[in-house]
PQR file with spaces between the fields and no chain letter, atoms N, CA, C, O and H, PARSE charges and radii, in Angstrom:
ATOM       1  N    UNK     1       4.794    7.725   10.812 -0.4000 1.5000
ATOM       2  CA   UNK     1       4.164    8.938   10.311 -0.0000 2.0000
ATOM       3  C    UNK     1       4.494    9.072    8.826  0.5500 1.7000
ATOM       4  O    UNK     1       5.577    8.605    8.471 -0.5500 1.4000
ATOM       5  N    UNK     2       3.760    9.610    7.965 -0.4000 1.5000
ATOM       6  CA   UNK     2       3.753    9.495    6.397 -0.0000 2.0000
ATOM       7  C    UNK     2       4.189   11.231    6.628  0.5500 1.7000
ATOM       8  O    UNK     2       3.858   12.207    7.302 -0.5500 1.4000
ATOM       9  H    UNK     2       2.881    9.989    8.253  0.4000 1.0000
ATOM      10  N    UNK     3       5.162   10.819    5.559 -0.4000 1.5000
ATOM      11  CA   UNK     3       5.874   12.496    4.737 -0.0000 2.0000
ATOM      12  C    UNK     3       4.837   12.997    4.205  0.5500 1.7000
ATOM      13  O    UNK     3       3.780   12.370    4.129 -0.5500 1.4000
ATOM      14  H    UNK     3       5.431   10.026    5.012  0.4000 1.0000
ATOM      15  N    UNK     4       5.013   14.313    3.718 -0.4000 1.5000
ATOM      16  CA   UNK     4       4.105   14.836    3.082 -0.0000 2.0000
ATOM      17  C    UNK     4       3.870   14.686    1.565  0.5500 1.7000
ATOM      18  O    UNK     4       2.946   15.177    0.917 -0.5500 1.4000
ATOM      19  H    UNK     4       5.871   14.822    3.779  0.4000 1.0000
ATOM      20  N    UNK     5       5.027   13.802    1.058 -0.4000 1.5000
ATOM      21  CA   UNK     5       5.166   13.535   -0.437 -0.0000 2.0000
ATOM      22  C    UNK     5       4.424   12.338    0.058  0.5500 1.7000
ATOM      23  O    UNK     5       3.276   12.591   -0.307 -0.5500 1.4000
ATOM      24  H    UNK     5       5.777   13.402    1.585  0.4000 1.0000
ATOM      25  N    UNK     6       4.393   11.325    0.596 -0.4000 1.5000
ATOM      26  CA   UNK     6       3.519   10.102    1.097 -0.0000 2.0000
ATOM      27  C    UNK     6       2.219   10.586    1.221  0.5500 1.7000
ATOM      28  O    UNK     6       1.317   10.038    0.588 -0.5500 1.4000
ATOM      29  H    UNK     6       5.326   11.119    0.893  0.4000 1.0000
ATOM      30  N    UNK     7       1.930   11.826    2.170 -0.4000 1.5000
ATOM      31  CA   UNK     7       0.278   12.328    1.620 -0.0000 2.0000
ATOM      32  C    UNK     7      -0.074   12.765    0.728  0.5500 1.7000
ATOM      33  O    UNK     7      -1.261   12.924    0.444 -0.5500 1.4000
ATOM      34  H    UNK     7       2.663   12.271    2.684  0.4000 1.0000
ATOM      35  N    UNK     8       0.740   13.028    0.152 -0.4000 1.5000
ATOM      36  CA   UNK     8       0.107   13.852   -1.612 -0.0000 2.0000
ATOM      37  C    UNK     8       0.219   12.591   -2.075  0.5500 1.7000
ATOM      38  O    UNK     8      -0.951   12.323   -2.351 -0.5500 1.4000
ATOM      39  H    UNK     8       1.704   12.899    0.383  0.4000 1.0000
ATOM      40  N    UNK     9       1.068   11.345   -2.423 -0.4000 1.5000
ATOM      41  CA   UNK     9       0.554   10.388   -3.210 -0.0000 2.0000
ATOM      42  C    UNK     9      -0.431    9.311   -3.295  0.5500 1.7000
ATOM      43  O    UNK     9      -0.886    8.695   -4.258 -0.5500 1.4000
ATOM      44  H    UNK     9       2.018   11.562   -2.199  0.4000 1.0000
ATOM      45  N    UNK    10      -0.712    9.224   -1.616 -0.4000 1.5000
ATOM      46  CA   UNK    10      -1.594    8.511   -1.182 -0.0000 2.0000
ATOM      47  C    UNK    10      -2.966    8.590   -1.137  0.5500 1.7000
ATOM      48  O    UNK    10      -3.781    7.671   -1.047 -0.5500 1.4000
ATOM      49  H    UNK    10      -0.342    9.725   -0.833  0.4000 1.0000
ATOM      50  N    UNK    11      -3.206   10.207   -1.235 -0.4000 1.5000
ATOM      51  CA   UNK    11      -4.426   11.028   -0.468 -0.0000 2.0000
ATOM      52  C    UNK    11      -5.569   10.481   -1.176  0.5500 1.7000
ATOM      53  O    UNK    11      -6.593   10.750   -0.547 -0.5500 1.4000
ATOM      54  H    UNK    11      -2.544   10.953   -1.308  0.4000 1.0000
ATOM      55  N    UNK    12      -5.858    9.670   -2.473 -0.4000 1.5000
ATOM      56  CA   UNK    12      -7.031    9.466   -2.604 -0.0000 2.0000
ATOM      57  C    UNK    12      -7.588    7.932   -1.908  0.5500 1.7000
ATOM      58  O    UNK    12      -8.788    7.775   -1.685 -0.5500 1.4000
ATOM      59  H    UNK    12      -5.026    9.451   -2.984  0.4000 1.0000
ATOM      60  N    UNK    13      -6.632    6.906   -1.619 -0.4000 1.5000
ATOM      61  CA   UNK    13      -6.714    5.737   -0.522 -0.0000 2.0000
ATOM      62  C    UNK    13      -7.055    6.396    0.545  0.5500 1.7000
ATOM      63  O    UNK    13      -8.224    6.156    0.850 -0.5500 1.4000
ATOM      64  H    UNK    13      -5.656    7.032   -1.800  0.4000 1.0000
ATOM      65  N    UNK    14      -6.496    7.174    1.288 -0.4000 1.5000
ATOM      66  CA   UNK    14      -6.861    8.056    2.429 -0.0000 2.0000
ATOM      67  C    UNK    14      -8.316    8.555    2.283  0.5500 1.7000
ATOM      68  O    UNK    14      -9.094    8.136    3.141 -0.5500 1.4000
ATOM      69  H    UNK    14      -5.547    7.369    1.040  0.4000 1.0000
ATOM      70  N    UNK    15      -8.729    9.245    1.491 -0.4000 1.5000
ATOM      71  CA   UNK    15     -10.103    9.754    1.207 -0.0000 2.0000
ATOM      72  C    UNK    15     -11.104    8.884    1.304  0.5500 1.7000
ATOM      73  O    UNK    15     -12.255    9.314    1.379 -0.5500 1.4000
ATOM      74  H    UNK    15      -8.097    9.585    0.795  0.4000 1.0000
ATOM      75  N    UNK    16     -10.798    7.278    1.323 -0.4000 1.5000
ATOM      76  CA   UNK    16     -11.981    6.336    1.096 -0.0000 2.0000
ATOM      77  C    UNK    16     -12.637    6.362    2.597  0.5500 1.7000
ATOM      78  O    UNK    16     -11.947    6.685    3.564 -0.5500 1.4000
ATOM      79  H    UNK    16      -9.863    6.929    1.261  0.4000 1.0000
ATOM      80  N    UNK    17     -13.789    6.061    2.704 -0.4000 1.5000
ATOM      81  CA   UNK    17     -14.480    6.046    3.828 -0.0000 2.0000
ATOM      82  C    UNK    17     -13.985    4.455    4.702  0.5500 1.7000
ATOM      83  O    UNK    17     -14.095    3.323    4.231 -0.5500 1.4000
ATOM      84  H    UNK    17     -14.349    5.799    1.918  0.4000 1.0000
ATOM      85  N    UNK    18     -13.574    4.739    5.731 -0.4000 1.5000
ATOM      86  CA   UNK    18     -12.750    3.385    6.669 -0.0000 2.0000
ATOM      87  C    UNK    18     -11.105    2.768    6.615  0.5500 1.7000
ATOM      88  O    UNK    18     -10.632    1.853    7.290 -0.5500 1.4000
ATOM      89  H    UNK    18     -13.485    5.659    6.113  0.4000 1.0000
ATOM      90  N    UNK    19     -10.335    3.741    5.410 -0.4000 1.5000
ATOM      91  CA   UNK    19      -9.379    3.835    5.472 -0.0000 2.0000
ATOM      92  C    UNK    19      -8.694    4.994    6.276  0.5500 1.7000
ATOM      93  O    UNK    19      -8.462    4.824    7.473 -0.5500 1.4000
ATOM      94  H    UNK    19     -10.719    4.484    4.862  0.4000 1.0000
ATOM      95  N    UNK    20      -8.418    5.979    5.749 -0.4000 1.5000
ATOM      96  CA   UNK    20      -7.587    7.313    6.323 -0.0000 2.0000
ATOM      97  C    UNK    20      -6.066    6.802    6.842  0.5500 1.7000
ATOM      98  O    UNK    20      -5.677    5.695    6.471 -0.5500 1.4000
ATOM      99  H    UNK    20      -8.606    6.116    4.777  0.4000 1.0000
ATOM     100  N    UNK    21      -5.481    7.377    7.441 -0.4000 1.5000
ATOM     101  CA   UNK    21      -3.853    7.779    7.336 -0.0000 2.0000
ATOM     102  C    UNK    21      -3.603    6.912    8.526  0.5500 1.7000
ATOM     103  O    UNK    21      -2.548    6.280    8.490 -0.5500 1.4000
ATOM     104  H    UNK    21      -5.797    8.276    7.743  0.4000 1.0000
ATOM     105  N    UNK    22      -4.312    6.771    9.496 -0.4000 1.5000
ATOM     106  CA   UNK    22      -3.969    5.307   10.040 -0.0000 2.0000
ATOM     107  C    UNK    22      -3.612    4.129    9.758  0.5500 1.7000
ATOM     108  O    UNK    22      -2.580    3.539   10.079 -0.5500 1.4000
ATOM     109  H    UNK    22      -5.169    7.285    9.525  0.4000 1.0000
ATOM     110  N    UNK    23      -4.776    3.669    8.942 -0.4000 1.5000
ATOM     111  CA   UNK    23      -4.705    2.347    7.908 -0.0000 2.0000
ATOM     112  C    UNK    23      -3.433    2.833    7.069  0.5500 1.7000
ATOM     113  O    UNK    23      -2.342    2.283    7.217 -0.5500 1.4000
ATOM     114  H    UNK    23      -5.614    4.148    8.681  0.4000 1.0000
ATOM     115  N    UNK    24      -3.582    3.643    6.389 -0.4000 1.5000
ATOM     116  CA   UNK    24      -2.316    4.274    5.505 -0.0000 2.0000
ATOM     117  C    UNK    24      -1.097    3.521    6.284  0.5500 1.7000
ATOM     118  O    UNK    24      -0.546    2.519    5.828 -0.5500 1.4000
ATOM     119  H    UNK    24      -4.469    4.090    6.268  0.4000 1.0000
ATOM     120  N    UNK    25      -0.745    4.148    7.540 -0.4000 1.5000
ATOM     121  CA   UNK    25       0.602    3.756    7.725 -0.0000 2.0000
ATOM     122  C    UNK    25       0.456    2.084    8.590  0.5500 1.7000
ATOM     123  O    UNK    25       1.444    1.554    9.098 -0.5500 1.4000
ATOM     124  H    UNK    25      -1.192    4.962    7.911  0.4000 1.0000
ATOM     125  N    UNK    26      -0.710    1.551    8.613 -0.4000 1.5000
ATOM     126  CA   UNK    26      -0.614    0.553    9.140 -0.0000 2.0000
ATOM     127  C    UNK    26       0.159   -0.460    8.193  0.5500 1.7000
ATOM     128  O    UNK    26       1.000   -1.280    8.562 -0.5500 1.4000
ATOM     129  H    UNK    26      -1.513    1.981    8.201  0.4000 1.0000
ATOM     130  N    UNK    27      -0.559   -0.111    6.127 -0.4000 1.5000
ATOM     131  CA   UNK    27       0.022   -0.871    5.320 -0.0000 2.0000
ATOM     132  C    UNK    27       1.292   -0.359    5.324  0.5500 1.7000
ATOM     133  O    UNK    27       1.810   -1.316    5.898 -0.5500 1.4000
ATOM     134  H    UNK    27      -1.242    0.555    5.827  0.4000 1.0000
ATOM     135  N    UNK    28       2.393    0.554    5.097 -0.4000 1.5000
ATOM     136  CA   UNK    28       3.691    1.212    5.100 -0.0000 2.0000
ATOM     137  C    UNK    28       4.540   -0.224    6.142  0.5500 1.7000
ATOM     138  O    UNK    28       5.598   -0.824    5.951 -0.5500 1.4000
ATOM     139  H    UNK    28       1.972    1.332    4.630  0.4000 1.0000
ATOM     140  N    UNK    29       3.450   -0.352    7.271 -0.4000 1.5000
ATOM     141  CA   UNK    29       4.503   -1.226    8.245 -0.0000 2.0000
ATOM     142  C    UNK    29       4.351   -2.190    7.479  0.5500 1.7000
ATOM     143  O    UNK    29       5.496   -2.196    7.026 -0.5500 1.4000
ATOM     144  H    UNK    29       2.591    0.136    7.426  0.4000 1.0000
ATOM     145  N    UNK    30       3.624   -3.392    6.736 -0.4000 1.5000
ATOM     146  CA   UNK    30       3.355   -4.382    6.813 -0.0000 2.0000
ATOM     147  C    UNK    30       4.394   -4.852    5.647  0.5500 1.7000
ATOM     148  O    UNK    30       4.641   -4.202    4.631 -0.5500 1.4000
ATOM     149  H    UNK    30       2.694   -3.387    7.105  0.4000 1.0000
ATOM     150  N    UNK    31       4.968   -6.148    6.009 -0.4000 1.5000
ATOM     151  CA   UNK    31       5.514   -6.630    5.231 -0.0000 2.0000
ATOM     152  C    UNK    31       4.873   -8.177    4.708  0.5500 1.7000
ATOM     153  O    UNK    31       4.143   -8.853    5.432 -0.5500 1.4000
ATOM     154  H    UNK    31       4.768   -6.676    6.834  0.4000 1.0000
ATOM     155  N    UNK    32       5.367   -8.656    3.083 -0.4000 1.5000
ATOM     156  CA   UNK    32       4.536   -9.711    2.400 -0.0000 2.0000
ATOM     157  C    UNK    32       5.878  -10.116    1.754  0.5500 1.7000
ATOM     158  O    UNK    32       6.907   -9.528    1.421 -0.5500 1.4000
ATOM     159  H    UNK    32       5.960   -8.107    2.495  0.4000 1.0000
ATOM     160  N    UNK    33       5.375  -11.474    1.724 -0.4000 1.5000
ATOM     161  CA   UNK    33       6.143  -12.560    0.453 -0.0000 2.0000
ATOM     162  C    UNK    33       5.483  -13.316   -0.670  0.5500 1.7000
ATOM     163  O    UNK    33       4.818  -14.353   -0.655 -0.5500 1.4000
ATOM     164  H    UNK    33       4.539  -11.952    1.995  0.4000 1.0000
ATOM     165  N    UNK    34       5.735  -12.762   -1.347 -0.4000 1.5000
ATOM     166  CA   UNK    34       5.319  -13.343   -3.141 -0.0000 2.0000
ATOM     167  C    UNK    34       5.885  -14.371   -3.328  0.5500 1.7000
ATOM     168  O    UNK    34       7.096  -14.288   -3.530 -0.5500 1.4000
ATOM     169  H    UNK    34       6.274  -11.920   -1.360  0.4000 1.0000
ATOM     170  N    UNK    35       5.395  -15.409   -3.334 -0.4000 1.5000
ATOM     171  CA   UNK    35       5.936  -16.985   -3.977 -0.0000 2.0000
ATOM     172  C    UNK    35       5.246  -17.403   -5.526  0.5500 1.7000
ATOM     173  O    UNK    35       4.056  -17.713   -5.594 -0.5500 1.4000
ATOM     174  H    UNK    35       4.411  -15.476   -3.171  0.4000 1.0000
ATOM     175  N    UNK    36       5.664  -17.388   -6.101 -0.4000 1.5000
ATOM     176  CA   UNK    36       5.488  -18.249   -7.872 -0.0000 2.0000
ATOM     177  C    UNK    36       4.609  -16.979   -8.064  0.5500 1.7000
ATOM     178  O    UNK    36       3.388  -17.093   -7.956 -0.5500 1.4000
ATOM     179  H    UNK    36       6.630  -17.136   -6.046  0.4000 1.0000
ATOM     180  N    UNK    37       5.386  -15.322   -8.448 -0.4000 1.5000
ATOM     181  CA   UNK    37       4.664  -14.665   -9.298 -0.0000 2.0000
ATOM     182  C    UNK    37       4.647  -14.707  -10.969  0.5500 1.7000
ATOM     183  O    UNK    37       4.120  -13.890  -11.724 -0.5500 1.4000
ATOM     184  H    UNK    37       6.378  -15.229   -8.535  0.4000 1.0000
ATOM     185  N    UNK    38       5.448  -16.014  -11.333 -0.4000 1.5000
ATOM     186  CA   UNK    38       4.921  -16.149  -12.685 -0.0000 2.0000
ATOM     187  C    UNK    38       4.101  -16.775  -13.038  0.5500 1.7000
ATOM     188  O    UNK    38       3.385  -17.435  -12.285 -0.5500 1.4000
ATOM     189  H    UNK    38       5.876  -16.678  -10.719  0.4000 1.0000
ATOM     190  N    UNK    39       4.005  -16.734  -14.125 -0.4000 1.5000
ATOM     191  CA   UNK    39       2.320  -17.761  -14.883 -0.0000 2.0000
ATOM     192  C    UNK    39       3.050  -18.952  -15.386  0.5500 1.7000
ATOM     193  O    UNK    39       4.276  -18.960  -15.283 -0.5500 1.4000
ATOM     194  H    UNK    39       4.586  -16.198  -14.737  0.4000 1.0000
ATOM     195  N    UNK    40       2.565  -19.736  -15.800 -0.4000 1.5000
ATOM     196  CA   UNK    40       2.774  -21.094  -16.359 -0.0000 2.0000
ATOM     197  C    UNK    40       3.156  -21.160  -18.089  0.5500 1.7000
ATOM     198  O    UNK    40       2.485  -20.864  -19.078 -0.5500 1.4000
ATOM     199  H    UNK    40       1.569  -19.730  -15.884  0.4000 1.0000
ATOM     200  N    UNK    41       4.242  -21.574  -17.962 -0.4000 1.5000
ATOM     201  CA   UNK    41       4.593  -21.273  -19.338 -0.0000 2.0000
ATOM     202  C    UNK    41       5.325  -19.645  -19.557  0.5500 1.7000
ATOM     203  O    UNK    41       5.550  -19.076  -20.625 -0.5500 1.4000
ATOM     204  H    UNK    41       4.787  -21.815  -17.159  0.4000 1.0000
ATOM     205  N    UNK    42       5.568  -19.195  -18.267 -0.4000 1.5000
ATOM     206  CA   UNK    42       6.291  -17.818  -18.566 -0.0000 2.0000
ATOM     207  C    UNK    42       8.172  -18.204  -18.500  0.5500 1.7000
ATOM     208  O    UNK    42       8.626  -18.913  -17.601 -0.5500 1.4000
ATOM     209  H    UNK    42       5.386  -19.657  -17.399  0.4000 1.0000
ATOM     210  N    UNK    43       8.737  -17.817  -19.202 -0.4000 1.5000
ATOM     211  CA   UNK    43      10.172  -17.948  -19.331 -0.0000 2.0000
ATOM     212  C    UNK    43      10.698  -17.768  -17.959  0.5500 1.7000
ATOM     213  O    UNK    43      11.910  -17.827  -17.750 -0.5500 1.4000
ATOM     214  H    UNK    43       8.368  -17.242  -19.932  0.4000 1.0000
């Protein structure tokens, strides 16, 4: 369940048509791994 500081920051993702507060907390669960977020030639 999203706090209410989570709906006030979220609320315009929420507003899109096929998202709403479901999807909302579906991404909250989801976890990701970033491999080589630098560019080429970055220090």
């Amino acid at each position: 369940m999203l706090s209410e500081k989570e709906l006030n920051r979220y609320k315009h993702p929420i507003a899109v048509p096929g998202m709403g507060v479901q999807m909302q907390e579906q991404l909250k669960k989801a976890r990701i791994l970033i491999i080589g977020a630098g560019g080429l030639g970055s220090p």
